[in-house]
TORKOL-4160 file (C-alpha; in steps of 0.2 Angstrom, whole numbers, padded with zeros to 4 digits, m for minus):
390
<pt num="1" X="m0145" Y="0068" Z="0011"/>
<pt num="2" X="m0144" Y="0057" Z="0024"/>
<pt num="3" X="m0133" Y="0056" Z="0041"/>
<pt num="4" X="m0125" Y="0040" Z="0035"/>
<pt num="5" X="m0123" Y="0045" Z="0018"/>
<pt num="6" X="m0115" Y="0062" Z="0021"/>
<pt num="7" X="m0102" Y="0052" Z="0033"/>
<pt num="8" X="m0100" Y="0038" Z="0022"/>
<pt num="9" X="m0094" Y="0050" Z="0011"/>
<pt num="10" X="m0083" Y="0059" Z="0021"/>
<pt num="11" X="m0074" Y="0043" Z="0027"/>
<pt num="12" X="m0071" Y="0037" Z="0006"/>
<pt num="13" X="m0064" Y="0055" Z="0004"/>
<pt num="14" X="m0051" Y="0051" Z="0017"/>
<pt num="15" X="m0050" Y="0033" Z="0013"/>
<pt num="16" X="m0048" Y="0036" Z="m0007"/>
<pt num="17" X="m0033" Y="0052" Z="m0002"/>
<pt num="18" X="m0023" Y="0038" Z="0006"/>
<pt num="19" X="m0026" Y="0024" Z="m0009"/>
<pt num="20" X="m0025" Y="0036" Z="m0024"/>
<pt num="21" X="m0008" Y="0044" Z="m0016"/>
<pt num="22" X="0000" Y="0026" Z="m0017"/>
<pt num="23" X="m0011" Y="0022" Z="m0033"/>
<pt num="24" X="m0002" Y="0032" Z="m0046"/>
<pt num="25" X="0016" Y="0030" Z="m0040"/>
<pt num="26" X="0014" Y="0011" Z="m0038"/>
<pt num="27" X="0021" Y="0004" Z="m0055"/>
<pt num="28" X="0035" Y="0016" Z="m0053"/>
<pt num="29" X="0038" Y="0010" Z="m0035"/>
<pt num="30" X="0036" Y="m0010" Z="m0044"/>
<pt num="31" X="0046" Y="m0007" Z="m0059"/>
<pt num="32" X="0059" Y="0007" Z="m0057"/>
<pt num="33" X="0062" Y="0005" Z="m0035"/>
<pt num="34" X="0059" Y="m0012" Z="m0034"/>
<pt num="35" X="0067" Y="m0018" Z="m0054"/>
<pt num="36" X="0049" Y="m0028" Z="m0057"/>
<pt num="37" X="0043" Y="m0032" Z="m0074"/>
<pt num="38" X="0029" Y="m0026" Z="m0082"/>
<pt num="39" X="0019" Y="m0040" Z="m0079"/>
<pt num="40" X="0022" Y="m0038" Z="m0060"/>
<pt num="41" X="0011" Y="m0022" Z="m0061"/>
<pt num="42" X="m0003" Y="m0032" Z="m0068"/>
<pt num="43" X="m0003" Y="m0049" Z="m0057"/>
<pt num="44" X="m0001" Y="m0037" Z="m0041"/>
<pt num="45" X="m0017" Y="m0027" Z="m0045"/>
<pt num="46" X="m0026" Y="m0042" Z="m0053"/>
<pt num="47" X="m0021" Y="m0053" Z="m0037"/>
<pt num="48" X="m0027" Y="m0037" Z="m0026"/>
<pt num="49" X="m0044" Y="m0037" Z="m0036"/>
<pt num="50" X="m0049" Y="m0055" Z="m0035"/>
<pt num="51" X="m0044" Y="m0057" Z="m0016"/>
<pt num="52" X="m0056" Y="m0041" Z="m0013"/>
<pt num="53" X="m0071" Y="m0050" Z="m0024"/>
<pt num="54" X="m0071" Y="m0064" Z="m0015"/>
<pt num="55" X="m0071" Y="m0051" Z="0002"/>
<pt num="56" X="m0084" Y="m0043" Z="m0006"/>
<pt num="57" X="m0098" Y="m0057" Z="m0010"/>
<pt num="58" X="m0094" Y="m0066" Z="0009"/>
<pt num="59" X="m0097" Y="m0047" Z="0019"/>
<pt num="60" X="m0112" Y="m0043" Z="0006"/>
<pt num="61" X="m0119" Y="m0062" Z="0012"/>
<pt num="62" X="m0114" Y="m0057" Z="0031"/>
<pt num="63" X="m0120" Y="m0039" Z="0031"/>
<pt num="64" X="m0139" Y="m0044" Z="0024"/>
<pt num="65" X="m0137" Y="m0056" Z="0044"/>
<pt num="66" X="m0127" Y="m0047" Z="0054"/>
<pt num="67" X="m0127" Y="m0028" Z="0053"/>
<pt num="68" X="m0119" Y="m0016" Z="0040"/>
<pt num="69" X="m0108" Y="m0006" Z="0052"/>
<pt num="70" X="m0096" Y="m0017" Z="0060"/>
<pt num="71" X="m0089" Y="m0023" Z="0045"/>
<pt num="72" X="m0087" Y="m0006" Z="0038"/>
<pt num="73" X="m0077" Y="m0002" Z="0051"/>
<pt num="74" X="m0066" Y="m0018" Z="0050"/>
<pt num="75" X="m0067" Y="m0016" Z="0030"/>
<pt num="76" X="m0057" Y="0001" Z="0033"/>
<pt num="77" X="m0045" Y="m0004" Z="0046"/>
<pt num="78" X="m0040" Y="m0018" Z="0034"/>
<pt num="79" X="m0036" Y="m0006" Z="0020"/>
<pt num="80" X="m0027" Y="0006" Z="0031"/>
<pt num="81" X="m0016" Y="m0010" Z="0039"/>
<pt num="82" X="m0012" Y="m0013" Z="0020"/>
<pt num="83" X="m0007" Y="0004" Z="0018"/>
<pt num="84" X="0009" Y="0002" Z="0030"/>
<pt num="85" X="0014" Y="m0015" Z="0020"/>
<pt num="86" X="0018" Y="m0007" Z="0006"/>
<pt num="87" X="0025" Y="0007" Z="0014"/>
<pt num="88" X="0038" Y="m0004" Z="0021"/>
<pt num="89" X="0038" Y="m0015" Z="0008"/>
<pt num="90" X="0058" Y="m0018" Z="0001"/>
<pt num="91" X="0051" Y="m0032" Z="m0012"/>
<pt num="92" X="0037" Y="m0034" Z="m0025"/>
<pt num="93" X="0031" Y="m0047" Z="m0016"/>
<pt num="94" X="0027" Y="m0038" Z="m0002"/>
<pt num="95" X="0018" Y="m0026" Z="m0010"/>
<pt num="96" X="0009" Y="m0040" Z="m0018"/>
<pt num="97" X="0003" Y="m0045" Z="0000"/>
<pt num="98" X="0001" Y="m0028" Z="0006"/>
<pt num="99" X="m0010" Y="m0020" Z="m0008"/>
<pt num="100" X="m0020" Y="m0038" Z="m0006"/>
<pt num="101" X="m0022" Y="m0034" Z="0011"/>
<pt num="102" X="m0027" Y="m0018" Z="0006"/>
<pt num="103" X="m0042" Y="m0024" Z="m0006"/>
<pt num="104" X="m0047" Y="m0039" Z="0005"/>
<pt num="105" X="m0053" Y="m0019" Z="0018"/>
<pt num="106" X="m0060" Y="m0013" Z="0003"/>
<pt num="107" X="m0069" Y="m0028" Z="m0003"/>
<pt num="108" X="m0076" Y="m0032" Z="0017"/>
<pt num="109" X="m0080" Y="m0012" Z="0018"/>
<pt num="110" X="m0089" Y="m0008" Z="0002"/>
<pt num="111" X="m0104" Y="m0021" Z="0000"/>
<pt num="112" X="m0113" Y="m0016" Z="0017"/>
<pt num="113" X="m0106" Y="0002" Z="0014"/>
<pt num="114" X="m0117" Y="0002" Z="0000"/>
<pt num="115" X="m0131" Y="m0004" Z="0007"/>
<pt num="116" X="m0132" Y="0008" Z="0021"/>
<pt num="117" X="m0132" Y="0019" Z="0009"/>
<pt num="118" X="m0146" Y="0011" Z="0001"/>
<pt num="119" X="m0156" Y="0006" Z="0016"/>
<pt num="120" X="m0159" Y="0026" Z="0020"/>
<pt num="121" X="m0162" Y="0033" Z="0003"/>
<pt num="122" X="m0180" Y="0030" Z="m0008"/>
<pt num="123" X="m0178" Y="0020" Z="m0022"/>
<pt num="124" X="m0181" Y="0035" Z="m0034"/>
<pt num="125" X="m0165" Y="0044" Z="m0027"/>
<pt num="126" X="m0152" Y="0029" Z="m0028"/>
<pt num="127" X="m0143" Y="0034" Z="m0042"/>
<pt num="128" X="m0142" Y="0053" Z="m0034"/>
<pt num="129" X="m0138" Y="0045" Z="m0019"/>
<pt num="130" X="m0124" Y="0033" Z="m0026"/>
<pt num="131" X="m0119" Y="0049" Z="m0038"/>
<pt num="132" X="m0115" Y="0058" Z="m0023"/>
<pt num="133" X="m0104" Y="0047" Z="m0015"/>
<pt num="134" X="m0092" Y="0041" Z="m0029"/>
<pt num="135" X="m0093" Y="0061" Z="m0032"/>
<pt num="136" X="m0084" Y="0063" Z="m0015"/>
<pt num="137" X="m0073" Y="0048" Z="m0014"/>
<pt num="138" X="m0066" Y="0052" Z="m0031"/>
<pt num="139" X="m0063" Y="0071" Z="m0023"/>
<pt num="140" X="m0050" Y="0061" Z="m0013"/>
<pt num="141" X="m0043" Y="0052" Z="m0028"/>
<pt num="142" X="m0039" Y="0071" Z="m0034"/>
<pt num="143" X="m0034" Y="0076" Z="m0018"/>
<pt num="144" X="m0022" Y="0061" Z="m0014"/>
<pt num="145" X="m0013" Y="0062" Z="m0028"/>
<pt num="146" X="m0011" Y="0082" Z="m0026"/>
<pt num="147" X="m0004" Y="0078" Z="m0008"/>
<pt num="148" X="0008" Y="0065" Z="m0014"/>
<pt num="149" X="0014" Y="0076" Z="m0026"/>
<pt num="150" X="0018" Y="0089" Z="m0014"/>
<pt num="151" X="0026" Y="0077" Z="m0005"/>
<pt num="152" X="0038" Y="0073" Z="m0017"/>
<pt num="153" X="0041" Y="0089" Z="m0023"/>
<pt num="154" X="0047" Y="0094" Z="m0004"/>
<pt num="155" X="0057" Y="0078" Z="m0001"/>
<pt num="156" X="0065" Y="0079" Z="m0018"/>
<pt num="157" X="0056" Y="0064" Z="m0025"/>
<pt num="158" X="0054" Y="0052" Z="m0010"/>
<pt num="159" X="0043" Y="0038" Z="m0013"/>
<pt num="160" X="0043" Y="0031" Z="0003"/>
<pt num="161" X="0039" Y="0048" Z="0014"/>
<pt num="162" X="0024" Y="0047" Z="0002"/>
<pt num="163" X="0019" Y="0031" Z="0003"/>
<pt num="164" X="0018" Y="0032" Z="0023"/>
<pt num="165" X="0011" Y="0049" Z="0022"/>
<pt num="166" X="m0004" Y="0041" Z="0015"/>
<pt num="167" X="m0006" Y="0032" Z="0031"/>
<pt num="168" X="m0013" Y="0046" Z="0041"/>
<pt num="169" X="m0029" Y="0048" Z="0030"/>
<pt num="170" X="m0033" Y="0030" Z="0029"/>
<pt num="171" X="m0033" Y="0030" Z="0048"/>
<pt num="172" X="m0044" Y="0046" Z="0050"/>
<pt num="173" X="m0055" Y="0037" Z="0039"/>
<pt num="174" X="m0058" Y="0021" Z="0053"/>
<pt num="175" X="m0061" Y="0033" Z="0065"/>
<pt num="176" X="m0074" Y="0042" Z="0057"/>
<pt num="177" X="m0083" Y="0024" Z="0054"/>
<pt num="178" X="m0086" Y="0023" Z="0072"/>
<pt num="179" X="m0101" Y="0039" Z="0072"/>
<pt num="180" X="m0111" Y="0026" Z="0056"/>
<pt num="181" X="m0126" Y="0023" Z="0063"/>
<pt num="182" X="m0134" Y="0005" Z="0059"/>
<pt num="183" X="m0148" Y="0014" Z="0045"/>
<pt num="184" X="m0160" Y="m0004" Z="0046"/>
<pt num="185" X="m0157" Y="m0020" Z="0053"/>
<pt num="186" X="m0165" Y="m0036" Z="0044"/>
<pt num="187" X="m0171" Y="m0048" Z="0056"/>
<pt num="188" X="m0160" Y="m0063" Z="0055"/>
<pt num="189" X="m0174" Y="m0076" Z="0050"/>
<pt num="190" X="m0177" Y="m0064" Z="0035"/>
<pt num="191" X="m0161" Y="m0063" Z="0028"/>
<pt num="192" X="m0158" Y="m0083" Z="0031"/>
<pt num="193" X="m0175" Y="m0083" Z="0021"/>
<pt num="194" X="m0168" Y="m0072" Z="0006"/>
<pt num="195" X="m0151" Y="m0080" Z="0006"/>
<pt num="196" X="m0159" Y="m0098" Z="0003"/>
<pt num="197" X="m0169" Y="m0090" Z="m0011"/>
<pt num="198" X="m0160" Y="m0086" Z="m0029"/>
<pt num="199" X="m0159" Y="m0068" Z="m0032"/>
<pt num="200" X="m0173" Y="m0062" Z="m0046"/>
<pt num="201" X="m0170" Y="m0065" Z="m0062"/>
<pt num="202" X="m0167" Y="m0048" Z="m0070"/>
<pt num="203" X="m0156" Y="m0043" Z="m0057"/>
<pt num="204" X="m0145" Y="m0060" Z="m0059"/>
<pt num="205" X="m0147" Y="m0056" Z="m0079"/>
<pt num="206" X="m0139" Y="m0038" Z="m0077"/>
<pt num="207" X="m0125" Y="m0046" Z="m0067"/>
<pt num="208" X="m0118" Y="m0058" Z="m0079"/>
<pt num="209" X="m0119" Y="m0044" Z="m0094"/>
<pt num="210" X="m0109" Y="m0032" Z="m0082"/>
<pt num="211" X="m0099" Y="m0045" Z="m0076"/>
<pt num="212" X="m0095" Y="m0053" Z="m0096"/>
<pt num="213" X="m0090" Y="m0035" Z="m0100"/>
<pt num="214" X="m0078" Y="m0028" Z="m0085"/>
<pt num="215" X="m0067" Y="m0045" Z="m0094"/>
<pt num="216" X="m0060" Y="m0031" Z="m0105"/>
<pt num="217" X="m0057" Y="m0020" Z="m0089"/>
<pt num="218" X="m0040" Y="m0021" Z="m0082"/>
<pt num="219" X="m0033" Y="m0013" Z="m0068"/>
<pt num="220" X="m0030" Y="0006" Z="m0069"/>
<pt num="221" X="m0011" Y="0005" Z="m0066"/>
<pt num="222" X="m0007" Y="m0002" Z="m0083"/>
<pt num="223" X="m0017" Y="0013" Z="m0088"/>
<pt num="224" X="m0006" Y="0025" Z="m0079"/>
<pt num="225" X="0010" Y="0013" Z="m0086"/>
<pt num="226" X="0007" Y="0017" Z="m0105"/>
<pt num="227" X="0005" Y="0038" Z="m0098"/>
<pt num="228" X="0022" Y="0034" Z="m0091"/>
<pt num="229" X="0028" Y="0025" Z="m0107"/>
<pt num="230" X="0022" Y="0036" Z="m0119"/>
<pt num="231" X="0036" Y="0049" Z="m0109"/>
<pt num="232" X="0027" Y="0055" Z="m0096"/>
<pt num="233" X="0037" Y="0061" Z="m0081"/>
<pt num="234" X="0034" Y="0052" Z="m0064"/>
<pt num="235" X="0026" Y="0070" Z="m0059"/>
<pt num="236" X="0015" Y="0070" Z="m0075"/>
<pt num="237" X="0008" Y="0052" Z="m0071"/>
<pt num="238" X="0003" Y="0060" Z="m0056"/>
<pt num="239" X="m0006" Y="0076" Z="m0063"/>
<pt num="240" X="m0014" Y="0065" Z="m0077"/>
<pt num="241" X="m0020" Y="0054" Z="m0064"/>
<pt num="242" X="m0027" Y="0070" Z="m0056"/>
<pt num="243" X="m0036" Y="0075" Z="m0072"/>
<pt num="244" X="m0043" Y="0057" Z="m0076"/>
<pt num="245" X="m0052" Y="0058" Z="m0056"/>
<pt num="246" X="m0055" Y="0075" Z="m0058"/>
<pt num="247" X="m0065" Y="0071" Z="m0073"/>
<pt num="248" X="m0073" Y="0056" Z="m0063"/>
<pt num="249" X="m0078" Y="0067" Z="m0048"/>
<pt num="250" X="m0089" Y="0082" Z="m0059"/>
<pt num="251" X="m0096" Y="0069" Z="m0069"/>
<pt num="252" X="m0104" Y="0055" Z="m0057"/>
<pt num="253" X="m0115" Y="0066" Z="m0049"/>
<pt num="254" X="m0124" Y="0070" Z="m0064"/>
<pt num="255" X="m0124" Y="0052" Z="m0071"/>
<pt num="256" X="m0133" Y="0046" Z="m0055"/>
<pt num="257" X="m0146" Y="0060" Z="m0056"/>
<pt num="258" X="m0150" Y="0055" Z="m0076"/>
<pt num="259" X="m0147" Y="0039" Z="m0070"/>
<pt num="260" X="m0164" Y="0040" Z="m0060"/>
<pt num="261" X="m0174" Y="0049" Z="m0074"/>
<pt num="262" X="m0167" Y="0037" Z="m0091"/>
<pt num="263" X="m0166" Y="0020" Z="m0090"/>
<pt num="264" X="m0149" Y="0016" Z="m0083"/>
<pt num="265" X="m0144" Y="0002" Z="m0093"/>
<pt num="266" X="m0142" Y="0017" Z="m0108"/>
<pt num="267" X="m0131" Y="0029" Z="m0095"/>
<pt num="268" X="m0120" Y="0013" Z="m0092"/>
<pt num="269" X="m0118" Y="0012" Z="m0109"/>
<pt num="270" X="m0111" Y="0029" Z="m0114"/>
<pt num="271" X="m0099" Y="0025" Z="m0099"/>
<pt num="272" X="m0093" Y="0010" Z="m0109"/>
<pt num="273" X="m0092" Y="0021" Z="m0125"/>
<pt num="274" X="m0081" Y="0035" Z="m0116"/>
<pt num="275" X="m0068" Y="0017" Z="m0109"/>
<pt num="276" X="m0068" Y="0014" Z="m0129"/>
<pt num="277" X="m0062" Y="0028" Z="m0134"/>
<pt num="278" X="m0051" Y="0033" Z="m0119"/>
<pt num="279" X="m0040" Y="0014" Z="m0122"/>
<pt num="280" X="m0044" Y="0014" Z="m0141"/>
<pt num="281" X="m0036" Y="0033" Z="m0139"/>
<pt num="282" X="m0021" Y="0026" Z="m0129"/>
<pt num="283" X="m0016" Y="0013" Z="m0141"/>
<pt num="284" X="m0010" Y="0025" Z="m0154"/>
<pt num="285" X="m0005" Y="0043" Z="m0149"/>
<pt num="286" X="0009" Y="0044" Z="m0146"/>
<pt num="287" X="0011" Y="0057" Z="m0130"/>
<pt num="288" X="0007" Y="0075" Z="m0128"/>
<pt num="289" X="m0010" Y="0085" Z="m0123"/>
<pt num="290" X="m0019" Y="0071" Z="m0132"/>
<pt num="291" X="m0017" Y="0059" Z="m0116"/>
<pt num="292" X="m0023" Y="0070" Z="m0104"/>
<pt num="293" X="m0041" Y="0073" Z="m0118"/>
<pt num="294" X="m0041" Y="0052" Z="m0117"/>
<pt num="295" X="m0040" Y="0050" Z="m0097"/>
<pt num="296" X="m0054" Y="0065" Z="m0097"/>
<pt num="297" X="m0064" Y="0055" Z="m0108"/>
<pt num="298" X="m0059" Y="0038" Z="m0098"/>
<pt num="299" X="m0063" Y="0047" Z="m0083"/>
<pt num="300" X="m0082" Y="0048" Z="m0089"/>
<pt num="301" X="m0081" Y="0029" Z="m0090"/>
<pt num="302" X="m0081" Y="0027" Z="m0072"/>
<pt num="303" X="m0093" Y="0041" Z="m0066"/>
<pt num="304" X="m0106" Y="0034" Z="m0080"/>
<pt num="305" X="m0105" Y="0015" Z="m0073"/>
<pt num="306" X="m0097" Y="0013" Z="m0053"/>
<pt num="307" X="m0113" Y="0021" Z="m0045"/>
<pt num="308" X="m0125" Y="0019" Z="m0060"/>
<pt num="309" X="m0121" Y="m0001" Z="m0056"/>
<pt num="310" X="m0123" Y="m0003" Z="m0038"/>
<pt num="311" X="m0141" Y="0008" Z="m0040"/>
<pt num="312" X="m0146" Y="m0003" Z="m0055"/>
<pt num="313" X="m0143" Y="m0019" Z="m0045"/>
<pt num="314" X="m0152" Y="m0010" Z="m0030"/>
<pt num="315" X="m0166" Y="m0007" Z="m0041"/>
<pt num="316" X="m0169" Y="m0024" Z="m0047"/>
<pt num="317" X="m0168" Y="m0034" Z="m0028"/>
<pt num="318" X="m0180" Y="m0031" Z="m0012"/>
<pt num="319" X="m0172" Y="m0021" Z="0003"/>
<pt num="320" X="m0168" Y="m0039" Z="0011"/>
<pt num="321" X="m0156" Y="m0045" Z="m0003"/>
<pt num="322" X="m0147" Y="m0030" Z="m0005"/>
<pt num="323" X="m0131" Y="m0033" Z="0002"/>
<pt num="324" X="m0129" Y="m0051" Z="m0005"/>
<pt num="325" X="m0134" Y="m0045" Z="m0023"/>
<pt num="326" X="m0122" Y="m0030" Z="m0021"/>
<pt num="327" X="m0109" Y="m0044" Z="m0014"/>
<pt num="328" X="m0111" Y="m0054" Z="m0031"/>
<pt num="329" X="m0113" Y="m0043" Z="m0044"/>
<pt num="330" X="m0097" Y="m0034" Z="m0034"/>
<pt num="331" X="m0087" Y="m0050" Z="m0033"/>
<pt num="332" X="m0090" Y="m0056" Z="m0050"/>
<pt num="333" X="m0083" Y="m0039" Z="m0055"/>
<pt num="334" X="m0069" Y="m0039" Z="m0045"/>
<pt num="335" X="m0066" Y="m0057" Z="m0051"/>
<pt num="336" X="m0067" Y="m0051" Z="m0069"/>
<pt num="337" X="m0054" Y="m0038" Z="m0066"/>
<pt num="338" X="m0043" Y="m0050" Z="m0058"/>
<pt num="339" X="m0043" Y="m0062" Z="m0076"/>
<pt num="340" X="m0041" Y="m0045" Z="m0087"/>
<pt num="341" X="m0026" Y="m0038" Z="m0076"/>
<pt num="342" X="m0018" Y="m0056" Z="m0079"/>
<pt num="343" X="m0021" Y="m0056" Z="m0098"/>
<pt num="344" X="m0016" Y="m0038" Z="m0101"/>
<pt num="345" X="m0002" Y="m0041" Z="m0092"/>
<pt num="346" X="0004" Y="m0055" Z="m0101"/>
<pt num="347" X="0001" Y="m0049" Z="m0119"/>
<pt num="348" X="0007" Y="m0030" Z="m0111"/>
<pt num="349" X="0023" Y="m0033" Z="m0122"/>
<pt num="350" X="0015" Y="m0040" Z="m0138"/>
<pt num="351" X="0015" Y="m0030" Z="m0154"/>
<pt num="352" X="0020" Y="m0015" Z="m0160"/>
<pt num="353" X="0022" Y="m0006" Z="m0145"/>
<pt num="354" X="0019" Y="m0009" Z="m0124"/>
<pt num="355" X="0002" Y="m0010" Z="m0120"/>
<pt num="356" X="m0005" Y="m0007" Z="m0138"/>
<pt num="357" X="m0012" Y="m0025" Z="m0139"/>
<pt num="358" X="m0024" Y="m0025" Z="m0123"/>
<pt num="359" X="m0030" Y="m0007" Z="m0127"/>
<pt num="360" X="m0036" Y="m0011" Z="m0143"/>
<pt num="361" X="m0043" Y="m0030" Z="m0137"/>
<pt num="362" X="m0052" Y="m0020" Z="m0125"/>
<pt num="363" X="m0057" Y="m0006" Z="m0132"/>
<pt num="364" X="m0066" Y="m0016" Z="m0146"/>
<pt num="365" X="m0073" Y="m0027" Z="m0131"/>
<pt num="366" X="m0081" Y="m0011" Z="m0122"/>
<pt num="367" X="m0089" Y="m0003" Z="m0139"/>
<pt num="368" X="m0096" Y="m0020" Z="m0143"/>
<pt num="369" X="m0103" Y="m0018" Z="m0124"/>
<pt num="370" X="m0112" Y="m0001" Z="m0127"/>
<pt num="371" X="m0118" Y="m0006" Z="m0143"/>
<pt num="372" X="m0127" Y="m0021" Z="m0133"/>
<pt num="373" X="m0134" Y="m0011" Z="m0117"/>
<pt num="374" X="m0141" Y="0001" Z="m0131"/>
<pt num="375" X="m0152" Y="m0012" Z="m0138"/>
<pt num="376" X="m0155" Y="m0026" Z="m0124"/>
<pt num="377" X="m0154" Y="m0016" Z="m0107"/>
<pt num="378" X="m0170" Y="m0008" Z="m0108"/>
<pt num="379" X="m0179" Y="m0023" Z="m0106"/>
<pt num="380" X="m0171" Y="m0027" Z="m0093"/>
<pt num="381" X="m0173" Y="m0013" Z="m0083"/>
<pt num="382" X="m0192" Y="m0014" Z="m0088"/>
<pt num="383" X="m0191" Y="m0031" Z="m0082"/>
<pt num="384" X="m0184" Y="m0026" Z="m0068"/>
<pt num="385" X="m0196" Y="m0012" Z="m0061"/>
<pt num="386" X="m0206" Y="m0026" Z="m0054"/>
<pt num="387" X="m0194" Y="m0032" Z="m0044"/>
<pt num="388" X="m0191" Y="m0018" Z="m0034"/>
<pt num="389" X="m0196" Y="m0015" Z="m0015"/>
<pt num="390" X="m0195" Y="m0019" Z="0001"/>
């Protein structure tokens, strides 16, 4: 436990309480406040998630030059800004802008987040390290929501007293920035050096293999629409939300700490296996209990492969490179989600039933995933233990 890393921690707590209280009402504010179609939901998240990969490789370049903290703070002041859009959003479009300005603050913040992060923890703690802070973020993803939810239930269902309510973490959250302390600064002719040489090979291996599988993942809020279309109450979305980061929260910690004993291309792909079964699930109950068992199992997704990634890719580069590889594989990601939040959008209405067709597409994609980081990641992680260090 380092200073940065407890406070870093603290300040995604505050900063995911504020996101994850707008997160799960947002496709009832798109479709049922603002009379958007389904394929609104998906373009407004996908939109969000590209502009914050491109945010995210250009601050991971900046951050390897110019120092980390600075563009944390800046990162969260963006997403906070963001914040009030939506809130005093009375069109989808502005939410559009307002959730994009939102991501651009996460995609400036998160890349030299995680490298501070990095730059003060050995390389055998990294995935306890990154384990321990999306632990604690995702304790304010089950926090928000609880607080939105209160929220509603006192002002008889108010979306917009929640939506600005949501404010006051985010900003508590830039605040607490300013007391990050710069963990190691690169000289500037290094990191000019690094960036004009090509990240190692494993590393930019592991990243197109992540990056080819996150096509299947699209954003989260068509998740939570199927919850609501399977007849799930606009306060049930919430609780299921709840569960599924609740899940998220006990589990990462645990993944990162195996993460750093097994080979972590094999932890990553147990994640994959629990995204198969949790969309696979989706695609043909048809309500009850069973939807709050799949977003369990979903919930494992995340906490198997958010932190496991960013300390497989810290692994695999030298202390130099880390924000710029953290800034690709990161961007490429996020761009990746942007193209599945367009196609699972488009196809949302196809078939038998809303949303059956992109579950099962991607489903199948992320079992076909597991199967593949079962047989081929450990060479690359063996490939990449020579690539690590300073």
């Amino acid at each position: 436990m380092t200073r940065n890393l407890f406070l870093l921690a603290m300040v995604s707590l505050l900063q995911d309480m504020a996101s994850e209280l707008v997160y799960p009402i947002l496709p009832i504010l798109l479709t049922v406040v603002l009379g958007a179609p389904a394929v609104v939901v998906g373009l407004v998240e996908g939109v969000a998630e590209g502009v914050a990969a491109l945010a995210r490789y250009l601050s991971g370049r900046a951050s390897d030059r110019e120092g980390r903290r600075g563009l944390v703070t800046t990162g969260y002041a963006f997403a906070a800004g963001g914040k009030v859009l939506v809130a005093a959003a009375t069109a989808w479009p502005a939410v559009l802008i307002g959730r994009s300005v939102d991501r651009v603050g996460k995609g400036i913040r998160g890349t030299p987040r995680d490298a501070l992060i990095a730059d003060g923890v050995e390389p055998a703690d990294l995935g306890r390290a990154f384990g321990f802070h999306r632990a604690t973020d995702t304790l304010g993803a089950v926090l928000g929501p609880l607080l939105g939810l209160l929220v509603l239930v006192l002002t008889d269902g108010d979306i917009r007293i929640a939506l600005w309510v949501a404010v006051v973490p985010a900003l508590l959250s830039v605040l607490l920035t300013l007391f990050v302390r710069e963990a190691r600064q690169v000289s500037r002719r290094a990191a000019a050096r690094g960036a004009r040489e090509p990240l190692p090979l494993p590393a930019k291996r592991t990243i197109l293999v992540l990056t080819l599988i996150a096509l299947a993942n699209f954003p989260d809020a068509l998740v939570l629409l199927r919850v609501s279309q399977l007849g799930f109450t606009a306060t049930e979305v919430v609780l299921a939300f709840v569960a599924y980061n609740a899940s998220y929260a006990l589990l990462s910690y645990p993944a990162g700490a195996l993460a750093d004993r097994w080979p972590r291309s094999r932890i990553y792909a147990v994640g994959l296996a629990c995204f198969a079964i949790g969309y696979l699930g989706l695609a043909m109950v048809e309500g009850g209990f069973a939807v709050i068992l799949l977003l369990l199992i979903y919930g494992g997704f995340h906490a198997l492969t958010d932190g496991v990634g960013k300390a497989w890719i810290t692994d695999l580069v030298p202390a130099s490179d880390r924000g710029r590889a953290q800034g690709v594989f990161q961007g490429l990601n996020g761009g990746a989600i942007l193209l599945a939040g367009l196609w699972a959008g488009l196809l949302w209405e196809t078939g038998p039933g809303s949303g059956v067709v992109p579950l099962v597409l991607s489903g199948i994609a992320a079992a076909a995933g597991a199967i593949y980081l079962f047989g081929a990641g450990s060479r690359l992680s063996r490939l990449g233990s020579s690539a690590t260090g300073d």
